[in-house]
BAGUSE-605125 format. One line per field, with one value per residue (C-alpha): residue number from 0; residue in three letters; x, y, z. Coordinates in nm, 2 decimals, decimal comma. Layout:
% residues N
i = [NUM|...] .
aa = [ALA|...] .
px = [X|...] .
py = [Y|...] .
pz = [Z|...] .
This chain:
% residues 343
i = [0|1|2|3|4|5|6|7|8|9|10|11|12|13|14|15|16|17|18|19|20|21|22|23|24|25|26|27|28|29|30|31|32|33|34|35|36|37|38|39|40|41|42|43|44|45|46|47|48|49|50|51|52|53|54|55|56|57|58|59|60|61|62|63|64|65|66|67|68|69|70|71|72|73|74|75|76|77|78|79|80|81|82|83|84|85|86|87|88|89|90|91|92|93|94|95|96|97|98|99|100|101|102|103|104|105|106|107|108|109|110|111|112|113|114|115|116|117|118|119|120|121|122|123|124|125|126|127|128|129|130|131|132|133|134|135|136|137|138|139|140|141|142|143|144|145|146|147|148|149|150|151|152|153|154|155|156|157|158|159|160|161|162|163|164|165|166|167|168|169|170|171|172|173|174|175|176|177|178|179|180|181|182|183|184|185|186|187|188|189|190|191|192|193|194|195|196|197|198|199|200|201|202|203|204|205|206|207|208|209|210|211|212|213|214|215|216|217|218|219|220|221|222|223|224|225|226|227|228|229|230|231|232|233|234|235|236|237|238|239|240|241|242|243|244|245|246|247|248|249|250|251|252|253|254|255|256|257|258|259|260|261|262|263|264|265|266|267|268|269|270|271|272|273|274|275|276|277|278|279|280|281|282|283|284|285|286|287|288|289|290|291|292|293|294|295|296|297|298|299|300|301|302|303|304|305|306|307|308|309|310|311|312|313|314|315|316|317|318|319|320|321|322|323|324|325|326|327|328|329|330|331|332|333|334|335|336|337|338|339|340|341|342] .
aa = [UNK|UNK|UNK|UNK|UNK|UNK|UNK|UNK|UNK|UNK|UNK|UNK|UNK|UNK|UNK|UNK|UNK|UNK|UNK|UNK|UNK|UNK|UNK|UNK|UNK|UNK|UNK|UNK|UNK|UNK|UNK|UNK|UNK|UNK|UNK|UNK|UNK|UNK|UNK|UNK|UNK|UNK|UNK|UNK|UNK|UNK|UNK|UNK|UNK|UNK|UNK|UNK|UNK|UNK|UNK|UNK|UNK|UNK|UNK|UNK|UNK|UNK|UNK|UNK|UNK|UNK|UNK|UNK|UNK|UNK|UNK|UNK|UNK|UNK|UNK|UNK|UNK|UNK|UNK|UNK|UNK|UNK|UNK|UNK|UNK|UNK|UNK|UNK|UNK|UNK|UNK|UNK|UNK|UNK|UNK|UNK|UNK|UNK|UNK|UNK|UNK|UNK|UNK|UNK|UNK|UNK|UNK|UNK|UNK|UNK|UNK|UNK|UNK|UNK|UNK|UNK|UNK|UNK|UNK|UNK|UNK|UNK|UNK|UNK|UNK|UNK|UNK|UNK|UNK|UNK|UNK|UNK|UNK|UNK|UNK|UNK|UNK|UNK|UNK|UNK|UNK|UNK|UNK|UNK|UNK|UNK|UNK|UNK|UNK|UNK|UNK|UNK|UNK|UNK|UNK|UNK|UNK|UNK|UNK|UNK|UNK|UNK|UNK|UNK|UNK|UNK|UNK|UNK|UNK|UNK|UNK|UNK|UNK|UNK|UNK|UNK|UNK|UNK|UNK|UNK|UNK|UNK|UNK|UNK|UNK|UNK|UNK|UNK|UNK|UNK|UNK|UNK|UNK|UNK|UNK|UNK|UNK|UNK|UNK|UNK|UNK|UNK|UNK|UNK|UNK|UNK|UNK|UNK|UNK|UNK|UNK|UNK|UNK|UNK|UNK|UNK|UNK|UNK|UNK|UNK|UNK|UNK|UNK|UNK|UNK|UNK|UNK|UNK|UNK|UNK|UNK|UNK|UNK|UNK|UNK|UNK|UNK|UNK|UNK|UNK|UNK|UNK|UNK|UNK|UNK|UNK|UNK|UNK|UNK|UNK|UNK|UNK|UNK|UNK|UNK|UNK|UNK|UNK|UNK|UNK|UNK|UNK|UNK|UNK|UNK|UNK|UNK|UNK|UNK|UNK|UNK|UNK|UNK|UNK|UNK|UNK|UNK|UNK|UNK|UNK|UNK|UNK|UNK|UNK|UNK|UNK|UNK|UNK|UNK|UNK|UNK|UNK|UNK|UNK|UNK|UNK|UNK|UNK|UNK|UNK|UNK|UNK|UNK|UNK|UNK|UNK|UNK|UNK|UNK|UNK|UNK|UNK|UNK|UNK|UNK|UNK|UNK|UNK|UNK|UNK|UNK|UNK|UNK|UNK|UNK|UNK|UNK|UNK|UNK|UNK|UNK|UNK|UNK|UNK|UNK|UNK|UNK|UNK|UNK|UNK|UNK|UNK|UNK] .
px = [1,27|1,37|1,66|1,81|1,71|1,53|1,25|1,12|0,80|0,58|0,25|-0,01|-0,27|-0,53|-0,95|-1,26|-1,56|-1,89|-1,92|-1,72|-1,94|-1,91|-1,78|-1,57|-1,65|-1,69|-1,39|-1,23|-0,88|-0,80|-0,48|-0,34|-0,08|0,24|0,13|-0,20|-0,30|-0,59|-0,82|-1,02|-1,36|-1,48|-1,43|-1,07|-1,04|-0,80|-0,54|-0,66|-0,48|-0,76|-1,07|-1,12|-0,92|-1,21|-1,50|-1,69|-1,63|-1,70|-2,01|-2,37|-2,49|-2,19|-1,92|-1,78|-2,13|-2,07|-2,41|-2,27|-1,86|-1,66|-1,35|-1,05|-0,77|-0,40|-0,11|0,15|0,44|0,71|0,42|0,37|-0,01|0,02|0,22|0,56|0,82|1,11|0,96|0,84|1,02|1,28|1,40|1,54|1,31|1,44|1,32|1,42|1,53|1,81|1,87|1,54|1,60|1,52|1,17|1,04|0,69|0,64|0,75|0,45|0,22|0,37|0,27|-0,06|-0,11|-0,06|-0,29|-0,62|-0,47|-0,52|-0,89|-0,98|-0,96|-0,87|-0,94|-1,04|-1,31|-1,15|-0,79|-0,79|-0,54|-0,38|0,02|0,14|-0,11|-0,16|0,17|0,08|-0,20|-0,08|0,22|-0,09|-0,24|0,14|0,23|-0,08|-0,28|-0,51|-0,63|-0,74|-1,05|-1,04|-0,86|-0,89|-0,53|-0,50|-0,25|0,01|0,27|0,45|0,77|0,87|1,05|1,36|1,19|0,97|1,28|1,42|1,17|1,17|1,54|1,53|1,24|1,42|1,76|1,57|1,52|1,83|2,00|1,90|2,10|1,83|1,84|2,12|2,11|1,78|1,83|1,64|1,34|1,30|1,59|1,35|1,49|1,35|1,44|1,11|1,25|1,33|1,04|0,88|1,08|0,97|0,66|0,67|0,85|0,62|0,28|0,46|0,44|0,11|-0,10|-0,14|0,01|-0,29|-0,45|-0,23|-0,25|-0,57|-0,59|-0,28|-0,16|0,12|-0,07|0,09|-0,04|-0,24|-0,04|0,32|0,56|0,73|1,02|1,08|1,07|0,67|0,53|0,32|0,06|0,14|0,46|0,22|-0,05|0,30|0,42|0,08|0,07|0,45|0,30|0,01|0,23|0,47|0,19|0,07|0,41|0,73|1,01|1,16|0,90|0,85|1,24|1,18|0,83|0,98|1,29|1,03|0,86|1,21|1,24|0,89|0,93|0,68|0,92|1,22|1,29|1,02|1,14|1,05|0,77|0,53|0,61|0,50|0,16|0,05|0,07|-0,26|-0,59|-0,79|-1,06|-0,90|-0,93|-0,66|-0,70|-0,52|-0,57|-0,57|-0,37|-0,13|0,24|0,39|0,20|0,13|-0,18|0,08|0,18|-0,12|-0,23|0,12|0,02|-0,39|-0,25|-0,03|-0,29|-0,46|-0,78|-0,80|-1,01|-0,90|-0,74|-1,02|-0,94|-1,04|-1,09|-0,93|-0,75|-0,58|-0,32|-0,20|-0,42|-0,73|-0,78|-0,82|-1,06|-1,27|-1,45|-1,72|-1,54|-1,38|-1,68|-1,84|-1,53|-1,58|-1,91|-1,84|-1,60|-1,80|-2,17] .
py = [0,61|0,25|0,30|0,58|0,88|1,19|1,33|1,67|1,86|1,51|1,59|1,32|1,40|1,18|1,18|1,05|0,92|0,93|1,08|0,97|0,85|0,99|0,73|0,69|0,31|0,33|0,38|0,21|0,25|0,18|0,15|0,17|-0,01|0,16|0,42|0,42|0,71|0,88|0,93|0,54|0,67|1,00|1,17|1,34|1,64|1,89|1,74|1,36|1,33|0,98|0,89|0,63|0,32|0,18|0,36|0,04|-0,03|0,29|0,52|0,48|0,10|-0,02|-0,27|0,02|0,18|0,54|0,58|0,33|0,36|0,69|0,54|0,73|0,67|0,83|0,90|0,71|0,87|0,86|0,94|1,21|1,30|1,55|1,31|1,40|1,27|1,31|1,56|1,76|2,09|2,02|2,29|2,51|2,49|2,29|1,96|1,62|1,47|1,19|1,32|1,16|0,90|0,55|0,44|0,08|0,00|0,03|0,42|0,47|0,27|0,51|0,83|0,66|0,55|0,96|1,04|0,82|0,95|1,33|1,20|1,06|0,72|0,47|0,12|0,06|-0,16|-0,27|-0,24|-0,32|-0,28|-0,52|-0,54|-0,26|-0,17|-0,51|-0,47|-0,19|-0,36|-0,65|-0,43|-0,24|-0,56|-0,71|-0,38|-0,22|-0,53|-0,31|-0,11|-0,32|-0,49|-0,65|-0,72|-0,77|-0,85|-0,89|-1,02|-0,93|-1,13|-1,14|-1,07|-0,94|-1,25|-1,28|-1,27|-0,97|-0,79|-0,91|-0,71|-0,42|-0,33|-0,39|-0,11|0,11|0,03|0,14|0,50|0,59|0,47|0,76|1,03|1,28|1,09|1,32|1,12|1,19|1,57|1,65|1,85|2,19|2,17|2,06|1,75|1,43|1,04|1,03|0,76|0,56|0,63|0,48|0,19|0,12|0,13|-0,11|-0,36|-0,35|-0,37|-0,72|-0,86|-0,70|-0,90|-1,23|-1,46|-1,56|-1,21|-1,05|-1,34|-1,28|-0,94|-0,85|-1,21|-1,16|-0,81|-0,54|-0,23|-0,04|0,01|-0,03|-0,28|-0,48|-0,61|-0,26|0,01|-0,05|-0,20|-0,50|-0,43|-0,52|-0,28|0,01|-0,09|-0,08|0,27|0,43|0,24|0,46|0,72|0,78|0,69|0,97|1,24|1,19|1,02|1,11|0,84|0,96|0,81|0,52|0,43|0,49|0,31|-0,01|-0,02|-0,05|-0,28|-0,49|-0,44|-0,55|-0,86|-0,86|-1,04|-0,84|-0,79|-1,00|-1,35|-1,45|-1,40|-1,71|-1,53|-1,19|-1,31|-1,48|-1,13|-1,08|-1,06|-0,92|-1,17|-1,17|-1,27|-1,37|-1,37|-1,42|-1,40|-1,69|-1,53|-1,35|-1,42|-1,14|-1,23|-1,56|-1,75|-1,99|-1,68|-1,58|-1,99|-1,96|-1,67|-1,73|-2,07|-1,89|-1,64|-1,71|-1,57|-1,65|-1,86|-2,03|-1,89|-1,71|-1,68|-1,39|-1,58|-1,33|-1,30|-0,96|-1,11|-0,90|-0,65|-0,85|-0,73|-0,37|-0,49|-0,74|-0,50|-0,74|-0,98|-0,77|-0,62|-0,96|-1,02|-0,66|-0,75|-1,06|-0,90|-0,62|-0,81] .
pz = [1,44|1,43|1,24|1,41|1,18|1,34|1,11|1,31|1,18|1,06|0,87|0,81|0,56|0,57|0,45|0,69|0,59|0,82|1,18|1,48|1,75|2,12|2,25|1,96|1,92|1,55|1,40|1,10|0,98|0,62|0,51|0,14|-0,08|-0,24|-0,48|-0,35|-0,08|0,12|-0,12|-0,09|-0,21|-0,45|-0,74|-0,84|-0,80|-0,59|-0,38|-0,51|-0,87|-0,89|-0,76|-0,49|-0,53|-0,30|-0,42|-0,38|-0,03|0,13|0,14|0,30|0,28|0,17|0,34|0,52|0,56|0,69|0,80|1,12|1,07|1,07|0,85|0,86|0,57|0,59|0,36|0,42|0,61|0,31|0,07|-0,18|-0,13|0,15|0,42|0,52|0,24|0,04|-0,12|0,17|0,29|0,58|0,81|0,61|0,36|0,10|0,01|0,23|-0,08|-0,07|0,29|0,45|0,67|0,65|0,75|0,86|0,90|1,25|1,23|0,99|1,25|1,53|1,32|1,22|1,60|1,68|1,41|1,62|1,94|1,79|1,69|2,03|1,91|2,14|1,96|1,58|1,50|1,26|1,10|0,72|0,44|0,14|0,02|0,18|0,38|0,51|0,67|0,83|0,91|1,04|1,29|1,46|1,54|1,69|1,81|1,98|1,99|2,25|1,95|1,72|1,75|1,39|1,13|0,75|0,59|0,18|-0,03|0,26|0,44|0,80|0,67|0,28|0,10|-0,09|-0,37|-0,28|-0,21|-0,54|-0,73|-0,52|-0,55|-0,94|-0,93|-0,66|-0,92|-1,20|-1,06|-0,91|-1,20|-1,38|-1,44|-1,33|-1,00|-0,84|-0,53|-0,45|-0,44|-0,81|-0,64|-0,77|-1,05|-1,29|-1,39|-1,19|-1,27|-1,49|-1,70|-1,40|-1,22|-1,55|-1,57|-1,21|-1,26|-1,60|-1,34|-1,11|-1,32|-1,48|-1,13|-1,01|-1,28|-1,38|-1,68|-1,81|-1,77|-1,99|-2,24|-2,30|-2,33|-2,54|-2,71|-2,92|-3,12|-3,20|-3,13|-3,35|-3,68|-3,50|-3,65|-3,34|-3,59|-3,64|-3,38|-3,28|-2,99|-2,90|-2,75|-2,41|-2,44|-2,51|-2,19|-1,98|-2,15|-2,03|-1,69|-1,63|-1,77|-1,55|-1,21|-1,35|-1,34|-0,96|-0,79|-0,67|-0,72|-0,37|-0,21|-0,41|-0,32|0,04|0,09|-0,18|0,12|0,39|0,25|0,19|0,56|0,66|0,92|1,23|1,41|1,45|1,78|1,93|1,86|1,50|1,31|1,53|1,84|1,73|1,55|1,90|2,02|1,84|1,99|1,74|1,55|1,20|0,83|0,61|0,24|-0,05|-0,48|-0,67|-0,94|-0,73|-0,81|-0,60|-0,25|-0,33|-0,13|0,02|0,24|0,34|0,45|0,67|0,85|0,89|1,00|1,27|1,39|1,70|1,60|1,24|1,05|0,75|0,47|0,24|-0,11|-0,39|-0,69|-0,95|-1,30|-1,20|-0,98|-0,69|-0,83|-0,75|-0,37|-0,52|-0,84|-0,71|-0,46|-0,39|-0,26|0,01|0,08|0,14|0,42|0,55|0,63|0,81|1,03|1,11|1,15] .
């Protein structure tokens, strides 16, 4: 591992989509954002607490059409849906909790690059993934440039900013300042850091959507028959209570500490001369986009690194009012630069 750790015994759960050719040209490798996971297209049901955060995108005739593409989609090593993680049994058998090791990006390319080596994958067709995933993303194409034939980065950057980082140690703060924290070792007693985990999450969702979004659809209300100059909530202070809520239910605040610190650590050009030397290590035709509305990832990052890609074209934009969000709501628009890349 990058950092020095050892993490024996890795498991990589993952979901396909479609049939792998013989030749196993027609692979796709999609990649998901922090609290997302495998599950990119289908109903909920066992093992996927959601359905498909990219139910639009992938199925017969669609972008990622699996009557041509065989798409494959991981959990995150550091995850909580079936991937090796805080959570997971060490040897020994109890949980890694605050004992598992730090993880960059580039260890959870290496595990994903083991994953298409155990499929007979050679080279993706295409490499695709936004935020977190464009990272990922973004590290196969500068690490294994070999392998990827394209590649679709979304709301993503080379390397995380100050102000990225910012944000993701108040979130990371929130949880293990919680007394139920225990550093990291709360598995199995029974009491987790579901306040902080909550608290998070509220953080978070603030900076995933837009100003004007949330203008319009909360305003200044209260919610329902609560009094906000007494103990009631406005309405936005409710939508933020159920957004914590529902992350509570289907994720594990060990991993959203240790995949918020790899994303702090993201920066393609460690090691490899700055961030302009590692990008001209791409060979892979690629797209760059950004969201209008996004003030976590802004579009000025995404023009800086399309404009220091060898084989990108100009920064495309999503036109959005959901912020960061928009590269997982405005399906047709991804789907239109899916498409392109792939025709």
């Amino acid at each position: 591992m990058e950092a020095g750790g050892e993490l024996p015994g890795v498991r990589l759960a993952f979901e396909t989509w479609g049939r792998l050719a013989p030749d196993a040209s027609n692979a796709v490798l999609v990649l998901h954002a922090l609290t997302g996971d495998s599950h990119v297209a289908g109903p909920a049901g066992p093992g996927h607490p959601t359905p498909g955060w990219w139910d639009g995108l992938v199925g017969p005739g669609l972008a990622l059409d699996t009557d041509r593409f065989f798409v494959v989609a991981p959990n995150v090593l550091g995850g909580c849906q079936g991937s090796t993680g805080p959570s997971s049994a060490r040897p020994g058998g109890r949980a890694w909790g605050g004992a598992f090791p730090f993880l960059t990006q580039r260890d959870q390319v290496a595990v994903e690059a083991g994953l298409a080596d155990a499929l007979g994958i050679d080279r993706w067709v295409l490499v695709v993934g936004g935020s977190m995933g464009g990272m990922r993303a973004l590290e196969w194409a500068v690490g294994r440039p070999e392998r990827t034939g394209a590649l679709l980065l979304l709301a993503t950057t080379a390397a995380a900013s100050a102000e990225q980082i910012a944000w993701a140690s108040l979130q990371v703060r929130a949880i293990r300042s919680d007394r139920h924290w225990q550093g990291g070792d709360y598995h199995g007693t029974g009491e987790g850091p579901v306040a902080g985990l909550g608290l998070a999450r509220r953080i978070a969702h603030v900076t995933y959507r837009s100003e004007p979004e949330l203008q319009v659809r909360f305003g200044r209300s209260a919610q329902a028959e609560e009094d906000p100059w007494g103990d009631g909530r406005y309405q936005v202070e409710s939508y933020l209570d159920h957004q914590a809520a529902k992350l509570a239910r289907r994720f594990d605040a060990g991993s959203y500490v240790v995949l918020s610190e790899a994303m702090s650590s993201h920066d393609v050009g460690r090691g490899r001369g700055g961030v302009r030397a590692a990008l001209r290590r791409v060979t892979a035709r690629t797209l760059v986009a950004g969201v209008d509305s996004d003030r976590l990832y802004p579009p000025s990052q995404q023009a800086e690194l399309a404009a220091a890609l060898p084989s990108s074209d100009a920064l495309r934009v999503i036109s959005s009012p959901y912020g960061h969000d928009g590269f997982l709501i405005e399906t047709e628009q991804v789907a239109a630069l899916v498409r392109e890349l792939l025709a």
